[in-house]
PDB file as gemmi writes it, atoms N, CA and C in Angstrom:
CRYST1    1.000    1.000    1.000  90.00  90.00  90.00 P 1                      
ATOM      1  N   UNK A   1     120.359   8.465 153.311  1.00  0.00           N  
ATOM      2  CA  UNK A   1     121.339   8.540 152.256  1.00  0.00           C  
ATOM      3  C   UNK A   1     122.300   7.345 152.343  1.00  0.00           C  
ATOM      4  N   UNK A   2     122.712   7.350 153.567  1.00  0.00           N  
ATOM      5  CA  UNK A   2     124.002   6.222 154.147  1.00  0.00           C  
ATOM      6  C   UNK A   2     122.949   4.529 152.829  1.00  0.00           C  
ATOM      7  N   UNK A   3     121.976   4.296 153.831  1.00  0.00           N  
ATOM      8  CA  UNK A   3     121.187   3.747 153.580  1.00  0.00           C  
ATOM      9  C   UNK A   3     120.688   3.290 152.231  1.00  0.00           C  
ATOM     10  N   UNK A   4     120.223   4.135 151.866  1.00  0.00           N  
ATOM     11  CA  UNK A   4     119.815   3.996 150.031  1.00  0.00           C  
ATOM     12  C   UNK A   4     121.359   3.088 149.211  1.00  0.00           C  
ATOM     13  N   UNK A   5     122.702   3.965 149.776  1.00  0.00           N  
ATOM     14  CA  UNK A   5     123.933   3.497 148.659  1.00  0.00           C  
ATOM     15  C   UNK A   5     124.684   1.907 149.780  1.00  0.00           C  
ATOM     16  N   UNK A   6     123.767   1.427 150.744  1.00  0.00           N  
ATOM     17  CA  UNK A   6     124.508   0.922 151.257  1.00  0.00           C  
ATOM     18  C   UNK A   6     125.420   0.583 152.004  1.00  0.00           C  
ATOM     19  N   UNK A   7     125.668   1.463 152.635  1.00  0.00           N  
ATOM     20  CA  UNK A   7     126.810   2.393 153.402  1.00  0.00           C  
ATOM     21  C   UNK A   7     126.920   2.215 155.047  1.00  0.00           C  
ATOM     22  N   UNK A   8     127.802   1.431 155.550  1.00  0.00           N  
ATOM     23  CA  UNK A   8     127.866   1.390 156.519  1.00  0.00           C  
ATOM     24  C   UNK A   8     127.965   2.084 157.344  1.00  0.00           C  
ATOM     25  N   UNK A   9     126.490   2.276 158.405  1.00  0.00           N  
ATOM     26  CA  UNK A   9     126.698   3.918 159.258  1.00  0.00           C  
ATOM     27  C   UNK A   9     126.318   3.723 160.937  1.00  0.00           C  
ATOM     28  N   UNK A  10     126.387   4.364 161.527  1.00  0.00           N  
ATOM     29  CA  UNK A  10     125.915   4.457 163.420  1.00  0.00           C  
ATOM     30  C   UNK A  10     125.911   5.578 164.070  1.00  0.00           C  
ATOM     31  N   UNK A  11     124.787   6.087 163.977  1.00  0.00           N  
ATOM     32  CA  UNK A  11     124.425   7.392 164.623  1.00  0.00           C  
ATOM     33  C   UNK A  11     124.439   7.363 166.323  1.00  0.00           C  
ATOM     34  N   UNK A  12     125.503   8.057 166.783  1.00  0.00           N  
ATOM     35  CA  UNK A  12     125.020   8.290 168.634  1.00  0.00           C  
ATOM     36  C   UNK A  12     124.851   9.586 168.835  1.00  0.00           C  
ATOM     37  N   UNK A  13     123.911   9.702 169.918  1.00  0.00           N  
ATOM     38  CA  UNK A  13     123.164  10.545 170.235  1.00  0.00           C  
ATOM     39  C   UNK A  13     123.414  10.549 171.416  1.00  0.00           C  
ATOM     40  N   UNK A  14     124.244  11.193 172.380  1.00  0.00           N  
ATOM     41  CA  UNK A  14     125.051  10.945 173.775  1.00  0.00           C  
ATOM     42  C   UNK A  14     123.381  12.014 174.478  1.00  0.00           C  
ATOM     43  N   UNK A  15     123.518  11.580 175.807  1.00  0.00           N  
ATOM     44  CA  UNK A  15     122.560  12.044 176.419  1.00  0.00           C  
ATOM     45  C   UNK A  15     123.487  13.742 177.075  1.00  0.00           C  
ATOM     46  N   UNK A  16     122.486  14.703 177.513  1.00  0.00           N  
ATOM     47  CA  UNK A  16     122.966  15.855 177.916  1.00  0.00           C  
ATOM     48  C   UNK A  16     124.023  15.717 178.843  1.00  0.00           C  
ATOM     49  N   UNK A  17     125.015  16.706 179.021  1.00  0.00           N  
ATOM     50  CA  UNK A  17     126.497  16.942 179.445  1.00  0.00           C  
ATOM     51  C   UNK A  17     127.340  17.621 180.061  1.00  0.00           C  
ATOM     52  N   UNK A  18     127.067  17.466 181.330  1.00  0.00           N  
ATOM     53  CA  UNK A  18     127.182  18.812 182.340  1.00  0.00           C  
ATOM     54  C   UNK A  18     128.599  18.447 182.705  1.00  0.00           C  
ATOM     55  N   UNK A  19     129.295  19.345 182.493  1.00  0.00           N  
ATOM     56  CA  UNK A  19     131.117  19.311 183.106  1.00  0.00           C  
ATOM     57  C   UNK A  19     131.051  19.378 184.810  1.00  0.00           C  
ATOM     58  N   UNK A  20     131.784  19.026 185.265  1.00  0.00           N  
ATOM     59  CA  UNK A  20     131.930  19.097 186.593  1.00  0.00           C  
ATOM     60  C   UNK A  20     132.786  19.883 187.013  1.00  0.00           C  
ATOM     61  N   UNK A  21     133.888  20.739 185.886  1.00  0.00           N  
ATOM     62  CA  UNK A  21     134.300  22.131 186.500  1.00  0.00           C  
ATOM     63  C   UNK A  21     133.540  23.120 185.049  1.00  0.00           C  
ATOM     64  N   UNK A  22     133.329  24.380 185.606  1.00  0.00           N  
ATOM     65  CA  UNK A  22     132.981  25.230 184.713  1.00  0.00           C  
ATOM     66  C   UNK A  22     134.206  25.269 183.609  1.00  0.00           C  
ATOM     67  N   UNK A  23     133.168  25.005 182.197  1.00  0.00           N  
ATOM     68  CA  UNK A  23     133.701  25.066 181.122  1.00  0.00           C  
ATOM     69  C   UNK A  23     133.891  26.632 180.535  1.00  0.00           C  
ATOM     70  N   UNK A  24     134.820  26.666 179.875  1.00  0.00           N  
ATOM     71  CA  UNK A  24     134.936  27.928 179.361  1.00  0.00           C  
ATOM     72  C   UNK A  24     134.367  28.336 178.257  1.00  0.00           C  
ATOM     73  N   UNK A  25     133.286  27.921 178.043  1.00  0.00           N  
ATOM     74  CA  UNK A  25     132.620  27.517 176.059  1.00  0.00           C  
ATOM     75  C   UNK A  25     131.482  28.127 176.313  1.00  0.00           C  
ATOM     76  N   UNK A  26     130.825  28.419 175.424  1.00  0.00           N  
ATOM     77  CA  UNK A  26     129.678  29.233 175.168  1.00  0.00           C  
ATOM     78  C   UNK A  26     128.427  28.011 175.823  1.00  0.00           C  
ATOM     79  N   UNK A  27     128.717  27.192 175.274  1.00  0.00           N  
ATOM     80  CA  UNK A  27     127.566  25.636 175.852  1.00  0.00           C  
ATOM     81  C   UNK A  27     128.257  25.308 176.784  1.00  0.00           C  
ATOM     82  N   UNK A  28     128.001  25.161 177.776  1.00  0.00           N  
ATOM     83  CA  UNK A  28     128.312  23.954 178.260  1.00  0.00           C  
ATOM     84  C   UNK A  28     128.746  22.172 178.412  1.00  0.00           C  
ATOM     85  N   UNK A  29     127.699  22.064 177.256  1.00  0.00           N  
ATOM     86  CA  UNK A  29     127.287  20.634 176.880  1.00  0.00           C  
ATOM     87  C   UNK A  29     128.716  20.273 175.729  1.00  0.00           C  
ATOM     88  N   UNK A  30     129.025  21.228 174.967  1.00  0.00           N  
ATOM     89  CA  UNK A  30     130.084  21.310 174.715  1.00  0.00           C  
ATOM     90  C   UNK A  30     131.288  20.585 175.167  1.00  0.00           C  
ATOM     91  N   UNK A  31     131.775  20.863 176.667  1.00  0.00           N  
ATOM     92  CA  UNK A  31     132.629  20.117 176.828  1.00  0.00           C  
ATOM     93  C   UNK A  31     132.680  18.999 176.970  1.00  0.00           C  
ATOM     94  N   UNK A  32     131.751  18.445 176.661  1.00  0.00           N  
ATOM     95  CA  UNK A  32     131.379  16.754 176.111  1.00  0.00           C  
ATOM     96  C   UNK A  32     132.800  16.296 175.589  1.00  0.00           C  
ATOM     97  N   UNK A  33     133.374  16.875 174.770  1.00  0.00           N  
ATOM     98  CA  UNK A  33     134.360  17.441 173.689  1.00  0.00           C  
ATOM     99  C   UNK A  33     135.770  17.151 174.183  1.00  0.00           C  
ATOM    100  N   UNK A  34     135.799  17.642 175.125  1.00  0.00           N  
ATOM    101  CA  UNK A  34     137.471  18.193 175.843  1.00  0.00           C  
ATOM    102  C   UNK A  34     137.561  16.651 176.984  1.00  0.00           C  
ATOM    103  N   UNK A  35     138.295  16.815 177.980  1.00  0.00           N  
ATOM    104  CA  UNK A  35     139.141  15.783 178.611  1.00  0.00           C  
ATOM    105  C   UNK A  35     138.094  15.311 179.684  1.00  0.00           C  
ATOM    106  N   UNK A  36     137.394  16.452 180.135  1.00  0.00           N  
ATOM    107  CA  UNK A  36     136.209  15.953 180.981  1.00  0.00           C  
ATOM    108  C   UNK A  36     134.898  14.905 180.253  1.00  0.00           C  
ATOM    109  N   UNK A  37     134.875  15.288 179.265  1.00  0.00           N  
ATOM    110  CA  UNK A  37     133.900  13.919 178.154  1.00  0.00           C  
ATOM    111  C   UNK A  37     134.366  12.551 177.514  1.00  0.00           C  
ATOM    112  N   UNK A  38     135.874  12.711 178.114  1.00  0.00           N  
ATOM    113  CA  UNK A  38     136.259  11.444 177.263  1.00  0.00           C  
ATOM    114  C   UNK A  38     135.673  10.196 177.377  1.00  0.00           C  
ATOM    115  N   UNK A  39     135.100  10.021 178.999  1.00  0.00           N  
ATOM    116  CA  UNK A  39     134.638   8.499 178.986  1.00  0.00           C  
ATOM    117  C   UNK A  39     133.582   8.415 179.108  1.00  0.00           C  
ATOM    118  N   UNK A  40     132.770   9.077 178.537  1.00  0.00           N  
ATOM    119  CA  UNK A  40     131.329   8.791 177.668  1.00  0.00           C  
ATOM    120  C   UNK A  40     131.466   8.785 176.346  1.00  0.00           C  
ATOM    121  N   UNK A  41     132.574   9.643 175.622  1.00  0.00           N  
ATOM    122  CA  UNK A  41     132.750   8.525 173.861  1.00  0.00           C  
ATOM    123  C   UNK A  41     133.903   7.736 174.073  1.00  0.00           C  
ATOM    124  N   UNK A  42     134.500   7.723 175.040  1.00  0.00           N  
ATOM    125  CA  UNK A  42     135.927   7.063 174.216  1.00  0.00           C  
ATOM    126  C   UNK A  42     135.834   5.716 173.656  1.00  0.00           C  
ATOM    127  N   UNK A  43     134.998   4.966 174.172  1.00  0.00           N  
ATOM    128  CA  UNK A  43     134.752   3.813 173.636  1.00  0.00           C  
ATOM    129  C   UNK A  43     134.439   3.623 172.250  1.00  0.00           C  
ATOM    130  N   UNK A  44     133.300   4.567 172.059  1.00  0.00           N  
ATOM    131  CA  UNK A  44     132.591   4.393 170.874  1.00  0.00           C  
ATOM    132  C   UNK A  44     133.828   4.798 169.576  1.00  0.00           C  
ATOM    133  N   UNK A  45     134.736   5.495 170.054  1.00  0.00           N  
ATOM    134  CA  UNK A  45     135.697   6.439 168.932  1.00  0.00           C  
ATOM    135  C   UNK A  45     137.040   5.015 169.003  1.00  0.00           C  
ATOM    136  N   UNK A  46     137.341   4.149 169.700  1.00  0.00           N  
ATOM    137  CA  UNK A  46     138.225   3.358 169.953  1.00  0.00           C  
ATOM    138  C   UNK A  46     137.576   2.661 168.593  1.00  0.00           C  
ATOM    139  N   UNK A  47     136.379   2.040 169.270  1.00  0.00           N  
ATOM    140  CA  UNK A  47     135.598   1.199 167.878  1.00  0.00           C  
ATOM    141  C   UNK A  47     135.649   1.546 166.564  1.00  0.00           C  
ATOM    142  N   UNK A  48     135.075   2.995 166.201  1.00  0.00           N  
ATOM    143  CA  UNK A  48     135.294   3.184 165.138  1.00  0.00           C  
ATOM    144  C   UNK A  48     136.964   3.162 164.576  1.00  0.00           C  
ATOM    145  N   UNK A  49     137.622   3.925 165.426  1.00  0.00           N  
ATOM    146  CA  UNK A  49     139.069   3.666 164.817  1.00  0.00           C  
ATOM    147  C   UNK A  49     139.671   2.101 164.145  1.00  0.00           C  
ATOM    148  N   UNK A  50     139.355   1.350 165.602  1.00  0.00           N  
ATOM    149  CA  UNK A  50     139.432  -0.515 164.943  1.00  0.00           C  
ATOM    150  C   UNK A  50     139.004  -0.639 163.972  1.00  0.00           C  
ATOM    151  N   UNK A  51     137.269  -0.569 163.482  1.00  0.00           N  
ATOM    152  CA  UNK A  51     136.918  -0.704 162.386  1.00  0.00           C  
ATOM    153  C   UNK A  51     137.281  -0.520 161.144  1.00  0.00           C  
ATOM    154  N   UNK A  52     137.721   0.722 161.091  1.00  0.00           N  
ATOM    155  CA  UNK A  52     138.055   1.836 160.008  1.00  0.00           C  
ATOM    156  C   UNK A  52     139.826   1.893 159.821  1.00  0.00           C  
ATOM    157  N   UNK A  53     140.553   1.623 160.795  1.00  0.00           N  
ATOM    158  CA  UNK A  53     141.835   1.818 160.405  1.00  0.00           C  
ATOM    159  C   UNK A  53     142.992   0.845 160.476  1.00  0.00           C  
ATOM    160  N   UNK A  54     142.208  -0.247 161.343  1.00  0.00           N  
ATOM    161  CA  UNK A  54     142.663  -1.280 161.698  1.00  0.00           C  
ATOM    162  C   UNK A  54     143.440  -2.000 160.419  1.00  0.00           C  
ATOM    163  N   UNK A  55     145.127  -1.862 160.666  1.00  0.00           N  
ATOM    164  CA  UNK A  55     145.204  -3.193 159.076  1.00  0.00           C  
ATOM    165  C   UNK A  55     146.454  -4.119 159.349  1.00  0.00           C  
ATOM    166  N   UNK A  56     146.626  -4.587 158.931  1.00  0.00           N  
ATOM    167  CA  UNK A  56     147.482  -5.898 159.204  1.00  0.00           C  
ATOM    168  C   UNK A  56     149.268  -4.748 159.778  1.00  0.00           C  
ATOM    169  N   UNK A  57     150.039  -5.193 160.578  1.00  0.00           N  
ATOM    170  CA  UNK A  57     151.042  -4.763 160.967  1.00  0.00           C  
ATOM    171  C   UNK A  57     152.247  -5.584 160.825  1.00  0.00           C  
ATOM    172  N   UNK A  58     152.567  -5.365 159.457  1.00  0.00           N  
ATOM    173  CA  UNK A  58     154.517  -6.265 159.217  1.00  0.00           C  
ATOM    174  C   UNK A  58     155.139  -6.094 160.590  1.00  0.00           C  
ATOM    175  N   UNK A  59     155.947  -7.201 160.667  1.00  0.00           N  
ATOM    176  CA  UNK A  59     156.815  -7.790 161.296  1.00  0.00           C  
ATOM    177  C   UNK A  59     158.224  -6.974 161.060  1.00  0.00           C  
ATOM    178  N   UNK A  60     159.910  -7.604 161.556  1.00  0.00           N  
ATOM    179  CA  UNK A  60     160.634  -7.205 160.796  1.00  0.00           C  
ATOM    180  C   UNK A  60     160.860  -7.833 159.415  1.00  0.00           C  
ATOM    181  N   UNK A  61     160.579  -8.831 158.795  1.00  0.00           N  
ATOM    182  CA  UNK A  61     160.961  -9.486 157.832  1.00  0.00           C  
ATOM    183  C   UNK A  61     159.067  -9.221 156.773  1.00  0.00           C  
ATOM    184  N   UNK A  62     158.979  -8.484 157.379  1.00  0.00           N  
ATOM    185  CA  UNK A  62     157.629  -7.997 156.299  1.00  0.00           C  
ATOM    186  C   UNK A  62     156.273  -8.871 156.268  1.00  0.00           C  
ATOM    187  N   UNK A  63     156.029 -10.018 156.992  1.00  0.00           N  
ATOM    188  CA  UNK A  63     154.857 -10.505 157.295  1.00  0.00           C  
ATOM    189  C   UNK A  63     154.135 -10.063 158.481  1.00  0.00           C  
ATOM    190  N   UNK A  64     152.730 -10.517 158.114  1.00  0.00           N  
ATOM    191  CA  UNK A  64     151.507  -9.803 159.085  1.00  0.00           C  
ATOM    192  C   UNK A  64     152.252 -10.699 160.363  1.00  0.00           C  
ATOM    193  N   UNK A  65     152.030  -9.631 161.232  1.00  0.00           N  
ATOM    194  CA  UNK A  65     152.309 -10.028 163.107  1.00  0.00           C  
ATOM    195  C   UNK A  65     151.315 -10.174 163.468  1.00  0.00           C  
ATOM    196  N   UNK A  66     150.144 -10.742 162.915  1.00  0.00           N  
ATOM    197  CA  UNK A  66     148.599 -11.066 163.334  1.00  0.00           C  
ATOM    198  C   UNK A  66     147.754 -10.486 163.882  1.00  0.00           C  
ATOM    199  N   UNK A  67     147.819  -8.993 163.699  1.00  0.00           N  
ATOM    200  CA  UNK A  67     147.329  -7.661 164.055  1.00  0.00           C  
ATOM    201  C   UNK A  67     145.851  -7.756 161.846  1.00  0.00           C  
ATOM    202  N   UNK A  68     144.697  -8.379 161.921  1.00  0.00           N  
ATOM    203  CA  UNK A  68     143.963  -7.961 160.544  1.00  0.00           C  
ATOM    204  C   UNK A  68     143.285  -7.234 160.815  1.00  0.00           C  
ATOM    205  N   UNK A  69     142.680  -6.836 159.741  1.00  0.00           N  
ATOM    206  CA  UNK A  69     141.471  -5.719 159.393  1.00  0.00           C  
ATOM    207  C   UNK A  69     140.146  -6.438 159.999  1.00  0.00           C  
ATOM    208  N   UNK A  70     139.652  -5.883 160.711  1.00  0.00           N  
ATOM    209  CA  UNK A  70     138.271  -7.031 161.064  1.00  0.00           C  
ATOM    210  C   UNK A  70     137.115  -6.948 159.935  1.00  0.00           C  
ATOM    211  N   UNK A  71     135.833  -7.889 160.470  1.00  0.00           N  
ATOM    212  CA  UNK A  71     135.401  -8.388 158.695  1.00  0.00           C  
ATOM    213  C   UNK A  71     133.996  -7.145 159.176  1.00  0.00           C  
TER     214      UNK A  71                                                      
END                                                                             
């Protein structure tokens, strides 16, 4: 779908996800999710944020502080 309209997309598929203290969740794999999974996505979610939200940041006098949108 992404595909057909053009659409810029990136599917991850994290490998299985065993917590190292017992999770309280019905899955396990689940807590991928919570504070024990962070540094197997955090990267990938940093990126997308840059990508996606990243935009120029005024100064006090209202010009870009050289913070752009990347291309």
């Amino acid at each position: 779908m992404f595909k057909a309209r053009n659409i810029p997309y990136r599917t991850v598929i994290y490998e299985p996800f065993t917590p190292a203290r017992a999770a309280n969740v019905a899955a396990p794999g689940h807590a991928l999710f919570s504070e024990q999974g962070t540094s197997v996505w955090e990267a990938d979610v940093v990126q997308f944020l840059g990508r996606y939200l990243l935009t120029t940041v005024p100064d006090q006098e209202g010009v870009g502080a050289g913070q752009q949108r990347p291309q």
